[in-house]
VOPA-234692 format. One record per residue (C-alpha): residue in one letter; x, y, z; residue number from 1. Coordinates in pm, whole numbers, plus 32768, in hexadecimal, padded with zeros to 4 digits. Each point is the difference from the previous one (the first is absolute). Example, Ala and Ser with C-alpha at 12.3 -4.5 7.8 and 13.67 -1.06 7.14 Angstrom:
<recs>
<aa = A east = 84CE north = 7E3E up = 830C i = 1>
<aa = S east = 8089 north = 8158 up = 7FBE i = 2>
</recs>
This chain:
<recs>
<aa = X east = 8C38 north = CA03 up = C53D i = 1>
<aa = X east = 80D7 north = 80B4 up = 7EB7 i = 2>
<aa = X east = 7F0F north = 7F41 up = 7F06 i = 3>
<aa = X east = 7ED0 north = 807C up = 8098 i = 4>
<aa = X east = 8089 north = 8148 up = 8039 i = 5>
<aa = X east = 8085 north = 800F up = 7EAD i = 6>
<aa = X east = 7EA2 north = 7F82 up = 7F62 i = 7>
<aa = X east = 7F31 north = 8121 up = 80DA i = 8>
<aa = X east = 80F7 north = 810A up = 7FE5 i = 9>
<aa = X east = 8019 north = 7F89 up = 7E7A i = 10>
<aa = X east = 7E80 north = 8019 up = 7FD5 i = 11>
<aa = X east = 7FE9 north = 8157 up = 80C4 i = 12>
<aa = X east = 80B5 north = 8083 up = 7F09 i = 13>
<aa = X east = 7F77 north = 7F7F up = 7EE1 i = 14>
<aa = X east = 7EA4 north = 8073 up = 8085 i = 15>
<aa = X east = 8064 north = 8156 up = 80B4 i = 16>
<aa = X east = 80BF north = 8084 up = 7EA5 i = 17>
<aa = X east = 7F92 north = 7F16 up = 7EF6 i = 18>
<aa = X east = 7E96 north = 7FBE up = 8050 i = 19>
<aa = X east = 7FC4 north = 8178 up = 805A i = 20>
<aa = X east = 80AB north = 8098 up = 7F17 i = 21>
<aa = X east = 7F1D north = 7F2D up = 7EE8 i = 22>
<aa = X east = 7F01 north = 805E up = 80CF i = 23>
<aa = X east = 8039 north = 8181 up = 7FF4 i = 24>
<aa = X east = 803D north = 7FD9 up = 7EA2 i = 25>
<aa = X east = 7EAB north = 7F75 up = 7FD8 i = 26>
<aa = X east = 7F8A north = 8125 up = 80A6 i = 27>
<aa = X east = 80A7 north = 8116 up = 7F9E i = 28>
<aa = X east = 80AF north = 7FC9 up = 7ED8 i = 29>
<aa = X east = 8159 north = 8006 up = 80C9 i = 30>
<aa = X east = 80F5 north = 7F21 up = 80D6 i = 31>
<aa = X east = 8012 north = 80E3 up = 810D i = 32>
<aa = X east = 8178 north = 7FE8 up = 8000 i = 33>
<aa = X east = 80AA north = 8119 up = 8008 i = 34>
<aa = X east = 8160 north = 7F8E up = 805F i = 35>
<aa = X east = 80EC north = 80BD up = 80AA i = 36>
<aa = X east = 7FE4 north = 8183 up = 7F82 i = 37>
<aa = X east = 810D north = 809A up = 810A i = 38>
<aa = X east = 813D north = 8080 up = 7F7D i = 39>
<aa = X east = 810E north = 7EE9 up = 7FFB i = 40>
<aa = X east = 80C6 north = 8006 up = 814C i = 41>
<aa = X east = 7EEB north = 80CF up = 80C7 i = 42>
<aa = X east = 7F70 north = 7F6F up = 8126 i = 43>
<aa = X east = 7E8D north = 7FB9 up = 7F65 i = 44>
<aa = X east = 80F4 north = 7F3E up = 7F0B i = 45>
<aa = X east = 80B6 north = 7F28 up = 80DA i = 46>
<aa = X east = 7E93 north = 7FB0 up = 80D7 i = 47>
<aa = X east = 7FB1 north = 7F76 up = 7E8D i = 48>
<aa = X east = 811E north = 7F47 up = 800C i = 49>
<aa = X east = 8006 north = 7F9B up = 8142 i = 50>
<aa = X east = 7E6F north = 7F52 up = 7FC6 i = 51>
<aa = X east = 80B2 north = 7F6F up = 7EC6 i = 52>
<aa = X east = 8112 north = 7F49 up = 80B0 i = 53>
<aa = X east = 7EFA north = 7FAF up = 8126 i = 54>
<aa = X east = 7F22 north = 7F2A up = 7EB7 i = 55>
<aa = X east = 8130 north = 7F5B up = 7FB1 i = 56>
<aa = X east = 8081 north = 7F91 up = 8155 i = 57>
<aa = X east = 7E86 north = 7FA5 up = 8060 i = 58>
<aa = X east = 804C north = 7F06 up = 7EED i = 59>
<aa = X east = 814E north = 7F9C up = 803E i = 60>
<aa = X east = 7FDA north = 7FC1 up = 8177 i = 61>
<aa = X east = 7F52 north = 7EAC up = 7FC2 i = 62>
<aa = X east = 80E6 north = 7F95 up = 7EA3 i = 63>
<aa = X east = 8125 north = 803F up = 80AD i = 64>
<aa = X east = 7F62 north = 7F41 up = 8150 i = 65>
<aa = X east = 7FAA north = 7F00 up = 7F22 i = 66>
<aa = X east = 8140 north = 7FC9 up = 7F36 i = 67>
<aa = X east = 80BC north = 7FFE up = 8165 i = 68>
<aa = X east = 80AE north = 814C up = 7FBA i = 69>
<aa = X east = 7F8B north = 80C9 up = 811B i = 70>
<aa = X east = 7F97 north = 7ECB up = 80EB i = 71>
<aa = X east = 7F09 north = 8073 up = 810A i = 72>
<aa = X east = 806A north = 8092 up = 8175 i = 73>
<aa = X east = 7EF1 north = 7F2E up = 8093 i = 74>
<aa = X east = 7ED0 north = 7F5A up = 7FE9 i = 75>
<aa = X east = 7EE6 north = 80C4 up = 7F27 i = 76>
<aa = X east = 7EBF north = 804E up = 80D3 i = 77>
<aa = X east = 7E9E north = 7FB8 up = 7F3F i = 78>
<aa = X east = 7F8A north = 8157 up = 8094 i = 79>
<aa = X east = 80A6 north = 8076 up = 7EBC i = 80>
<aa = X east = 7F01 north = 7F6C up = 7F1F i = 81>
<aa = X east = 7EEE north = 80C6 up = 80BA i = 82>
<aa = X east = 80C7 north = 8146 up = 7FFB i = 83>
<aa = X east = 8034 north = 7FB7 up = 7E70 i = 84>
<aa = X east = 7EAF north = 7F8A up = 7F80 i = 85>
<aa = X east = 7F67 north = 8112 up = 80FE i = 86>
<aa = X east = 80C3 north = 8134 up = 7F7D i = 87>
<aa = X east = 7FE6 north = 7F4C up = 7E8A i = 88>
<aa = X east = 7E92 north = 8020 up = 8032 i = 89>
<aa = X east = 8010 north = 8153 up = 809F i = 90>
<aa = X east = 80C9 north = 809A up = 7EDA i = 91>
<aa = X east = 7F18 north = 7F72 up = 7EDD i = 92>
<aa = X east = 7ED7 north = 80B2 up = 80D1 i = 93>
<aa = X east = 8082 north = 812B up = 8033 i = 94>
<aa = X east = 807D north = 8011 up = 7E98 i = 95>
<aa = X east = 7ECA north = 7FB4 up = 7FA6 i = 96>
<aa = X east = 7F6A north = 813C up = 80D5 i = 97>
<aa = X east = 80CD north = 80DF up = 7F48 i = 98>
<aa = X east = 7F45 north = 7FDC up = 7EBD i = 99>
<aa = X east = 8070 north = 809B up = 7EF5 i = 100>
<aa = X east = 80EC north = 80F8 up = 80B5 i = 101>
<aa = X east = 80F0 north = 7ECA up = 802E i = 102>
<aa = X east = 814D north = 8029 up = 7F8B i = 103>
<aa = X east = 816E north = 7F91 up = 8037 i = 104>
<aa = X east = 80C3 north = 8135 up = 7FE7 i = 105>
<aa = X east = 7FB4 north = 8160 up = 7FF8 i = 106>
<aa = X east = 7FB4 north = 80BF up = 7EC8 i = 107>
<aa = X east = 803C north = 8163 up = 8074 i = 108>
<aa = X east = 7EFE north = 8067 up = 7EE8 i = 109>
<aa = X east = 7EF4 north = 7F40 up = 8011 i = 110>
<aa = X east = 7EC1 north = 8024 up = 80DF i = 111>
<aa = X east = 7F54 north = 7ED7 up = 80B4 i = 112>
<aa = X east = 7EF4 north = 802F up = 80FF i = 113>
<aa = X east = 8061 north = 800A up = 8173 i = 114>
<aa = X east = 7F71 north = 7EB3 up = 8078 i = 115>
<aa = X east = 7FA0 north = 8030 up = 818C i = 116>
<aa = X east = 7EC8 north = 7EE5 up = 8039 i = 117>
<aa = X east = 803F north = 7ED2 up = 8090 i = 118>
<aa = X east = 811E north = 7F5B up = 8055 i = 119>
<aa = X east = 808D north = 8153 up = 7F69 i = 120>
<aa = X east = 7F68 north = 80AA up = 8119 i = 121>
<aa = X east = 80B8 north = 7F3C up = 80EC i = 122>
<aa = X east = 8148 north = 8046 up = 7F8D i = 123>
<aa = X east = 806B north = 80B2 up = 7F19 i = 124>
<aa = X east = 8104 north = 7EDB up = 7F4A i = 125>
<aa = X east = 7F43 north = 7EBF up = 8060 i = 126>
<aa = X east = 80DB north = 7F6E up = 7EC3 i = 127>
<aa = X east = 8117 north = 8027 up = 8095 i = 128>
<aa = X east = 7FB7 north = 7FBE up = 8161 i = 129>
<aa = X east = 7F5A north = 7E99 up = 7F85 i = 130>
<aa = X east = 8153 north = 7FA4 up = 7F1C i = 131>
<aa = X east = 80DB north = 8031 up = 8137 i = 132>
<aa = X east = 7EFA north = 7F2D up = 80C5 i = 133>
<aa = X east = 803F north = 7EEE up = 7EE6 i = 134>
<aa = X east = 8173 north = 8038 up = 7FFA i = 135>
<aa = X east = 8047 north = 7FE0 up = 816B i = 136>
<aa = X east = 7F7F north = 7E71 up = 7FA9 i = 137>
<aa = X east = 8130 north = 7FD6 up = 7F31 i = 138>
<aa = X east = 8107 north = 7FFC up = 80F0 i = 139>
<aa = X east = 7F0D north = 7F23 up = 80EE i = 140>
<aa = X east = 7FE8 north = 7F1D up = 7EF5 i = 141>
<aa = X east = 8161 north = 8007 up = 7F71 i = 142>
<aa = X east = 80CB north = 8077 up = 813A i = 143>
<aa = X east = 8112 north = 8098 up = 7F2A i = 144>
<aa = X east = 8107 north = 812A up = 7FCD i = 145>
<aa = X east = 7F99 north = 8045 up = 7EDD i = 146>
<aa = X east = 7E4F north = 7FF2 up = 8076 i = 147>
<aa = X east = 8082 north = 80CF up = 80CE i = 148>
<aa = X east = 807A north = 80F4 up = 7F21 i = 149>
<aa = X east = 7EC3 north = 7FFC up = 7F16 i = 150>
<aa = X east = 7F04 north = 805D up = 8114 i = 151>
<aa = X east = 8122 north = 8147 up = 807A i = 152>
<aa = X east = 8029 north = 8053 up = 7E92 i = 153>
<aa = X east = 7E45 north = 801A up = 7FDF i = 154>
<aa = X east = 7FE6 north = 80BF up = 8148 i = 155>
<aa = X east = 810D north = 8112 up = 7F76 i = 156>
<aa = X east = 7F6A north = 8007 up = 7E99 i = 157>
<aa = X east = 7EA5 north = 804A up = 8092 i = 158>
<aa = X east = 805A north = 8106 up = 80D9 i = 159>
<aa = X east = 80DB north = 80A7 up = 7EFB i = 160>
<aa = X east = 7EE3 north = 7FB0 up = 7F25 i = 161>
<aa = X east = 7EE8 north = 80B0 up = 80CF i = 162>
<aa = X east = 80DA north = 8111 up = 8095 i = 163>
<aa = X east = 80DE north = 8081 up = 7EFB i = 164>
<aa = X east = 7F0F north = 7FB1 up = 7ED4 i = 165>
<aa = X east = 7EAD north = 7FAE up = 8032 i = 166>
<aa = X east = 7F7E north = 80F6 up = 8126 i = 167>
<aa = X east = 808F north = 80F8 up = 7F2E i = 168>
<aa = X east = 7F87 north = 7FE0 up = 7EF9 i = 169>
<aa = X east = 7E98 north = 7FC6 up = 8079 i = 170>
<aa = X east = 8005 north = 8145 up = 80CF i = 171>
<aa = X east = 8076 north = 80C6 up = 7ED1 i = 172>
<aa = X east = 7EF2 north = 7F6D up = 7F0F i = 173>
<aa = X east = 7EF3 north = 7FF2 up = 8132 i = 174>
<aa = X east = 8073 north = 8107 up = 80DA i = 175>
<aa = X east = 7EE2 north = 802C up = 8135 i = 176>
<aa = X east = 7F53 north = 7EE7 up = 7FB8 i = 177>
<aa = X east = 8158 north = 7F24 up = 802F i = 178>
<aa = X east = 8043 north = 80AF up = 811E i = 179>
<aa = X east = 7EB6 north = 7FEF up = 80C0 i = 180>
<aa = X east = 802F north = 7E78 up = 7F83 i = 181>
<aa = X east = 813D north = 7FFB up = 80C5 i = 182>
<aa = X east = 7F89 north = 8087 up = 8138 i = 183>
<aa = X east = 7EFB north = 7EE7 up = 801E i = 184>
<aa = X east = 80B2 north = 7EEF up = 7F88 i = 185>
<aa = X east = 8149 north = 7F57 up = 805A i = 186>
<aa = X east = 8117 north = 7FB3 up = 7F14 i = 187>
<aa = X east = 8013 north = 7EA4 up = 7FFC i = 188>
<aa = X east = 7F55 north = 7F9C up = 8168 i = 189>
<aa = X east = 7EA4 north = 808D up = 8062 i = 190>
<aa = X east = 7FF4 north = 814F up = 80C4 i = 191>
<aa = X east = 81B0 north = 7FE3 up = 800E i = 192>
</recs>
């Protein structure tokens, strides 16, 4: 299962940073990345990193299956395909829901609108709940060490991410309105 995982993890990110940035380019006139703006060394840094390192093991996992470096610990279950095409899809939606307030990163300065409607008003990071739906596929699919360490390195960049950075932020720029948001909506599970 490390080719298709490769191909599908391969495509989701071609399509989930590629594809939408072009996309918000289109539409905006910008990329929506805003890279990592913490100060080097600070924790909001090292959740950049940390999602970084999580892109490149997501693609390692299945070269280094393939090549018979890391050789699997057992037998790779096709429930992993679902989990991956299901939280690829997920992710490109809810992307898509954010509109033009989409961005990768955090400018402190700028001002996007606080998006609360749909999926959005469900939870309050449906992007980041649907990647670590598609990421727990990868070590289904390619059952090894280092899978393993790509999904643990996305589910500690997100909450650094959302905790340390984004909520934050949002609450400074949004103030009641982000909090009422909160109080209605779960982080990254409904009503949780």
């Amino acid at each position: 299962m490390s080719l298709p995982a490769l191909l599908i993890y391969g495509l989701g990110l071609v399509l989930a940073f590629g594809y939408r940035s072009w996309a918000q380019w289109r539409a905006t006139g910008s990329t929506g990345f805003v890279g990592i703006r913490e100060p080097v060394l600070s924790l909001g840094w090292w959740g950049g990193m940390l999602f970084v390192l999580s892109i490149a093991l997501t693609v390692a996992a299945p070269v280094l299956e393939l090549a018979g470096i890391t050789p699997a610990a057992r037998e790779p279950m096709a429930v992993g395909l679902l989990f991956a095409v299901a939280g690829l899809i997920l992710t490109l939606a809810a992307q898509h829901a954010m509109g033009a307030s989409w961005r990768v990163g955090v400018d402190a300065d700028e001002r996007t609108d606080l998006v609360t409607t749909g999926v959005f008003g469900l939870v309050r990071n449906p992007i980041f709940t649907a990647m670590v739906v598609a990421l727990i596929g990868l070590p289904l699919l390619v059952p090894t060490w280092v899978s393993l360490a790509a999904l643990l390195s996305l589910v500690v960049a997100v909450e650094i991410q959302v905790r340390v950075v984004e909520e934050p932020y949002l609450a400074r720029v949004h103030g009641a309105a982000f909090t009422a948001y909160m109080a209605r909506t779960g982080r990254f599970v409904p009503k949780f």
